[in-house]
Structures are given as C-alpha cells and as structure tokens.
MARDOTI-874750 format. One record per residue (C-alpha): x, y, z. Coordinates in steps of 0.001 Angstrom, whole numbers, plus 500000, padded with zeros to 6 digits. Layout:
BEGIN
X,Y,Z
...
//
This chain:
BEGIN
916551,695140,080135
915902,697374,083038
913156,696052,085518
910006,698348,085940
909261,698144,089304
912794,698492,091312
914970,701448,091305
918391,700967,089149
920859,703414,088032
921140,703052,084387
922695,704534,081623
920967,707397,079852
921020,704851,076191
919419,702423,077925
916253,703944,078926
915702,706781,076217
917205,706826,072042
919806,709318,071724
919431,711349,068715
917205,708763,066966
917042,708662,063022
914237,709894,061137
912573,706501,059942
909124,707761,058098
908947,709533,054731
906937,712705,054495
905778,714295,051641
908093,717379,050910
904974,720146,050936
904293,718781,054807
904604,721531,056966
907041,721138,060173
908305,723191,062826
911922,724439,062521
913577,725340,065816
917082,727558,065485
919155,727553,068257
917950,730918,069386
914137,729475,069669
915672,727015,072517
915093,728696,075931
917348,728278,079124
915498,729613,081411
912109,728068,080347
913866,724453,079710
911284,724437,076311
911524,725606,072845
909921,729014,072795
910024,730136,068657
909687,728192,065482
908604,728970,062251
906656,726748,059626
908574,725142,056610
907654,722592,054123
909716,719719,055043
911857,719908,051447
913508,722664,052935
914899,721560,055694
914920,717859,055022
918606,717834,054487
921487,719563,056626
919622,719775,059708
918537,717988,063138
915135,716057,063299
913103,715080,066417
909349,714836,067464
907056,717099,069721
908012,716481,073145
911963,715635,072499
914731,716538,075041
917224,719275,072997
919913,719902,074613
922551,722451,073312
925947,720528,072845
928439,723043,071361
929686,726070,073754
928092,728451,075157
925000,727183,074924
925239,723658,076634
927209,725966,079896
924539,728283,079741
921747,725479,080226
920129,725094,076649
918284,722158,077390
914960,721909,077551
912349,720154,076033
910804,720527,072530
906835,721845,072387
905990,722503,068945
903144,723344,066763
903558,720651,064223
904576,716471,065233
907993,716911,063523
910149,719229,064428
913857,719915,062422
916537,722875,063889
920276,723376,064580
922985,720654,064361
923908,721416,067331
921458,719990,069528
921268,716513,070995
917874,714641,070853
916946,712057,073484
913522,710641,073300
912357,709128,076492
910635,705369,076284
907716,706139,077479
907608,702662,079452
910898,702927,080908
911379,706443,081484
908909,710029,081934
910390,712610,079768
910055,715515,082937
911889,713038,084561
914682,713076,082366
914689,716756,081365
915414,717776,084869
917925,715239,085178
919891,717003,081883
919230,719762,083662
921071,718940,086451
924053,721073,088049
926077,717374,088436
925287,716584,084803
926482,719702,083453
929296,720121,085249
930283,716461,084289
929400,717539,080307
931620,720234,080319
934351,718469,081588
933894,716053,078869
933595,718425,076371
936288,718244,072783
937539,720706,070414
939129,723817,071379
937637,727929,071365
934497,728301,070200
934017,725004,068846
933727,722950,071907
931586,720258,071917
929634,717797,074488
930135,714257,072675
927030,712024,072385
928960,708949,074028
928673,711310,076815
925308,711246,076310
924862,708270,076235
926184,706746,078989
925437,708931,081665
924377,707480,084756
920696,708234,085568
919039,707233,088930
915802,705452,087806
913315,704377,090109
909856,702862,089096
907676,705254,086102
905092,706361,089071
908134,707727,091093
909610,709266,088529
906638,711595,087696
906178,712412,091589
909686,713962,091542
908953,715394,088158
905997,717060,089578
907997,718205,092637
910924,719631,090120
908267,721173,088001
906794,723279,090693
910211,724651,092081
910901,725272,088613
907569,726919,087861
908584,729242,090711
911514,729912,089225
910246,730881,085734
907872,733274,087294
910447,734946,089167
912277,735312,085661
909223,736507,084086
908656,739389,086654
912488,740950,086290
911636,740797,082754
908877,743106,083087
910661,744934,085360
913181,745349,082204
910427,746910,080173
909031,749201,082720
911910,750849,083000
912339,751439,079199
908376,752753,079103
909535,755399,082057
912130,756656,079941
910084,756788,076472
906582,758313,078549
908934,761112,079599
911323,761999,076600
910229,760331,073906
912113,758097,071240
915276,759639,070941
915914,758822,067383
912222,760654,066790
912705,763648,069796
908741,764455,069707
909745,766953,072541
912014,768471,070747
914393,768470,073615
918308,769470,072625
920692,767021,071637
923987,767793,072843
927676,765860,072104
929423,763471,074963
931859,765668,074947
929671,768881,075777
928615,767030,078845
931950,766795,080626
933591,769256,082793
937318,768702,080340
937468,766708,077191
940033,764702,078857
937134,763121,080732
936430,761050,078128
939479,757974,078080
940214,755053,076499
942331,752095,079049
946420,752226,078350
948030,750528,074986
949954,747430,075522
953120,749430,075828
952017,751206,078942
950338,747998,080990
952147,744797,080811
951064,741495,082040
953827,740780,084361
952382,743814,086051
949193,741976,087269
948988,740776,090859
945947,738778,092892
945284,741714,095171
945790,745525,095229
944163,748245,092888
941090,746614,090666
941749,746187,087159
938620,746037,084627
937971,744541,081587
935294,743772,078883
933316,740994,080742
933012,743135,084157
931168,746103,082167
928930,743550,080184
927809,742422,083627
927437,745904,084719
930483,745060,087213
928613,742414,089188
930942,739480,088153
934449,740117,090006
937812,740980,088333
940775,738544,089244
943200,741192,087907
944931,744011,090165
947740,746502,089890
950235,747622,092480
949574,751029,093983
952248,752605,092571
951664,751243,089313
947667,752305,089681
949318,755505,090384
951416,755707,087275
947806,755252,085241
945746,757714,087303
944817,759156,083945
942904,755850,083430
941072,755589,086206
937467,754560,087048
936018,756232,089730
932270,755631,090828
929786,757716,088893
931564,757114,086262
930703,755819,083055
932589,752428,081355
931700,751689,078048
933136,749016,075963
934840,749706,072933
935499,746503,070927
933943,743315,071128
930736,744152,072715
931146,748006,071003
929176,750200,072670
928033,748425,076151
928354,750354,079050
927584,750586,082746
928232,753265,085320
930847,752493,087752
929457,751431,091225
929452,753876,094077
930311,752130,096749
933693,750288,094771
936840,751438,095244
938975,753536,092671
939813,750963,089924
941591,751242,086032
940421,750174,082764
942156,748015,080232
942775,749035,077126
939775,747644,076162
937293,749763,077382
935984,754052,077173
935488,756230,080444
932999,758954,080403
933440,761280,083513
930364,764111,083334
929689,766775,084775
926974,766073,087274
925915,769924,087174
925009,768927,083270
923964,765782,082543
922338,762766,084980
925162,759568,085240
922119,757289,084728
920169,759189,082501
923162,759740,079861
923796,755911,080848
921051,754463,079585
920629,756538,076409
924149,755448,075558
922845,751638,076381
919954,751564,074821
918530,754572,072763
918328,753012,068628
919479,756615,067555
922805,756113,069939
923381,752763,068386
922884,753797,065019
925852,756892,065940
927660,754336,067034
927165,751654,064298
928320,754429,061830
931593,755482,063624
932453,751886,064184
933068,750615,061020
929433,749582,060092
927675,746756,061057
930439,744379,062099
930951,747532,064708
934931,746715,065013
935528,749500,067449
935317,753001,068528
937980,755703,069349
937863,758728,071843
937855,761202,069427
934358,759768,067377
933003,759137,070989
933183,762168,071994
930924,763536,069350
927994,761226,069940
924574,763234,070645
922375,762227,073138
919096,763874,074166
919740,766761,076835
916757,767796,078285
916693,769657,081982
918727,768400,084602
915750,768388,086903
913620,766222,084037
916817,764006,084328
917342,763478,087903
913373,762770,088318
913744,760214,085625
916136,758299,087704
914582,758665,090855
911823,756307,089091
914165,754361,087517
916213,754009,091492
913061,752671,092625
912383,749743,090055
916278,748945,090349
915000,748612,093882
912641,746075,093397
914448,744308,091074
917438,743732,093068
914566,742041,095831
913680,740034,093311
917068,738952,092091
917911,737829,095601
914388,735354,095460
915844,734553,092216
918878,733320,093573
917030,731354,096913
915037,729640,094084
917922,728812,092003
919442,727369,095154
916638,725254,096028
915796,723853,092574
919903,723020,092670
918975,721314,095717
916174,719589,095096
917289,718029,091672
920917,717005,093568
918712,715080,095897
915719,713316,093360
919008,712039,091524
920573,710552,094568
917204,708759,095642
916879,710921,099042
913500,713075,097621
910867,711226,099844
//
C-alpha cells in the first residue's frame, strides 16, 4: 500500500492497472470508439482519429480501454518513435490495435498527466527498448516491463504541479510542431497557385521526360551492383557513401559508411555531387532529395537513382519536388514499378517520367519562394530542437524529485 502523503518510488503496477480486463457487458449495437495504431499521435502524446463501431465488431480480437487511458505503442517502431500518449475519445470505451499497452492511473494514488509524461520519458524509453524481445520487425516491449518500472511518486497535489509544468513545455512544443506543419502546406499551395495540379495541367504548360532535362542521358544513374562495391571496401572515414535512409531524411541524418579515394575514384560514374538529385529506387520507391550544396562529392549505393540536370533547362528544386510530391509523378511511377507494391524502378523507365516544364524563369521564381519558407522553417526547427531539449530536461528532473 503506498502512503499518500510522502514521496516513494514505486513500481508502475502498484499505483496504476496495466492493461486491465474489460469487466462490464455492453450491448453489441453500443457504439465505441476504435483507435488504429495510426490514430495514436507522437507528437501530440493523445489519440488524434477514431471512428465509431458497434461494439460486436470489435468486441473480439482487439485491445479495450476507457477515455482517458495511457496507450503506449509496444511493438517497433512505434514504441522508439514515442507512441504513447493518452487516449481522448468521443465515446467512454474505446477498443484499437493489439499492440498497445493500457495503464489506467488510480486516480487516488496516481494523476494520469503525471504518469503519461513519465512513459514519456527519454530514461523510460531508452530502458524499454533495451528490454525489448523478438527479433526484426516484431520486437516487442514486454508488459512485465511495464509493470515494474520504477516511478518517482510524490504526494497526488505534487504530482499535478509537475504535470502542469510538463504540460506547458510540452504545449510549447506541440505548437512549434503545428507551425512547421503549416509551413509544409504553404509550400505545396505556392507550387499549385503557380502551375497548377500537375496531373490536371490547367496551364497547359509542357510536360517534358527526365531524360529531356539532362545535359547526357548518362546523367541519370543508378549506385554500382554488388559485384562492383564490396563490403570489405567500407572504411569509417574518407569519401561519403549514401544509402536509402540518408535520402529519406533528405541527407540530414549522417552516413557511417565511406570509401577510399581511390576506390571513390574507380566509381566516379556514381557519384553525387551537390545539385544533384537522389532518388530512391526500392524500398521507399520514388523518394528523393537534392544533394546538399555545401557537402562534399559523395557515391550512391546501389540502392538509390541520380538525376544530374541541366540547370540551363530545368530548376534542381522545382523538378525536385514534382518528382516528390506531384500525384501524376507518383502515379508514373506506381505504373513502372510493378504496381502498387512499387518493388522498384530502373534507369531506363526513369528516364521517361514527364514532369511539368514550364519557363525556367517561372521555375527559378518558384523556388525563390519556396528558399524563403525553407528559411523559416529551418528557424523554427532549431526552437524545435531547444524545446525538445528542455522538455528532455525538465521530465529527467520531475522524475528524480529535483523540479521545485
């Protein structure tokens, strides 16, 4: 029995049930809210989308809990990427994925903000993931894990004063999110105000291939085969190597990988050079990002597409972000791919992709505008990352009882 009015550490069992059973009956025709995994958001720590379902459709095979529930993701990538959060739905019962955890707080032991931000926690996650079984894509945080997790608890009107402290940083936080998102969308309304939906071309502008936008058709590459890049070539420093995961992060997350000089050399005919254009070709099919300019010459594995264009034709960013995000590029792409499980794309069926072409000058205004939001974005990515810094802090310190 844990005493109300002293702080204890405690484990997490002892003060909230971890995934309680569903103990009432309901009438099958009762409507309840049913929360996928995708309707659990990260970066807002709440459930975000549900739908409405009797409850005799989803009374069997899936996860109950009750408005106001912790959920927390437990199979990977979703419990490293920080799906926990807590549940606010439109109906008192909720049901969703098996793959969530439910703790319910006791109200006269514990405050559920209290908790959440303690799940929430870079010391807790870090801990989970060590703990986590199963192997690939099947990893999973066990609930004994759960369960016994050491929580700092002082007295219930102490616990909702650091709540309330947590809540605010994380408030910030949110809104910080909230603004790049918008940013996000402005910079897709510049591009449709001034062409148009490509897959509709109201302008009429001409649509040109890849291919017709490059100075040789040798600018557009796919990385070396297996035979001509082996492992045992790698090494910790030299000329970068790129891969998959470094274009899906538009090269802000670092390779580990280099080449010798001389071997760099032997691949010159792979190389990425800034300006360029790096599009992934399995996996992820059709992601791409252009090459940073101030990043030294670098080569692509196998992996991956380079589009080099002339820059007397076609705009780097322009062409970029048609080939990103334009529904008539993906639906090119979808059909040269092998349909929709998109297994992979080849030089040759790249290379005859059409894109919008309109005049260079159109083109280079458009990301001029686009510079600028990129711009402000970046300023608020670096507030971002203060904020993430400080909530880290904060929540390291209400969980080692130093918050006064």
């Amino acid at each position: 029995m844990v005493e109300l009015t002293k702080t204890r550490t405690v484990r997490l069992e002892d003060v909230a049930h971890v995934n309680p059973r569903l103990s009432e009956k309901i009438d099958p025709s009762t409507f309840v809210s049913f929360v996928g995994m995708a309707g659990l958001s990260a970066d807002r720590a709440a459930t975000e989308t549900e739908d409405a379902l009797p409850y005799g459709e989803v009374a069997k095979g899936y996860t109950a809990f009750q408005n106001g529930d912790l959920l927390l993701a437990k199979i990977t990538p979703c419990f490293e990427n920080g799906k926990i959060g807590q549940a606010r739905l439109s109906h008192r019962l909720g049901f969703g994925s098996t793959e969530f955890h439910v703790i319910r707080p006791r109200p006269e032991l514990a405050e559920s903000r209290f908790l959440l931000h303690f799940l929430r926690s870079p010391k807790f996650r870090a801990a989970g993931e060590m703990r986590m079984t199963g192997s690939g894509g099947q990893r999973r945080v066990p609930v004994d894990y759960v369960k016994q997790a050491q929580v700092y608890l002082p007295p219930l009107g102490e616990q909702r004063r650091i709540a309330a402290i947590l809540d605010k940083a994380d408030e910030l936080r949110t809104k910080r999110l909230r603004a790049i998102g918008r940013l996000d969308v402005l910079a897709q309304s510049i591009f449709y105000s001034m062409f148009g939906d490509p897959a509709r071309n109201p302008h009429q502008f001409p649509k040109r291939q890849l291919v017709d936008l490059c100075a040789a058709p040798d600018d557009i590459r796919c990385g070396p085969f297996g035979t001509q890049l082996n492992k045992d070539e790698f090494r910790s420093t030299g000329v970068p190597l790129w891969g998959i995961k470094n274009v899906n992060k538009s090269f802000k997350l670092p390779t580990h990988e280099f080449l010798e000089p001389a071997t760099a050399e032997r691949l010159d005919s792979y190389s990425v050079l800034p300006g360029d254009i790096v599009m992934t070709r399995k996996g992820t099919v059709g992601n791409c990002s252009v090459y940073p300019e101030n990043f030294p010459r670098g080569i692509m594995h196998s992996d991956l597409l380079r589009l080099r264009l002339d820059q007397n034709i076609a705009n780097v960013r322009f062409i970029s972000d048609q080939l990103h995000s334009s529904r008539d590029v993906s639906h090119q792409v979808s059909l040269i791919s092998g349909g929709a499980i998109m297994a992979g794309i080849n030089v040759s069926k790249l290379k005859t992709i059409k894109v919008l072409a309109p005049p260079l000058a159109d083109q280079n205004e458009y990301a001029t505008r686009v510079s600028a939001v990129d711009g402000l974005k970046d300023r608020y990515r670096v507030q971002l990352a203060q904020l993430d810094a400080l909530c880290a802090s904060l929540q390291h310190r209400a969980f080692k009882g130093e918050l006064r």
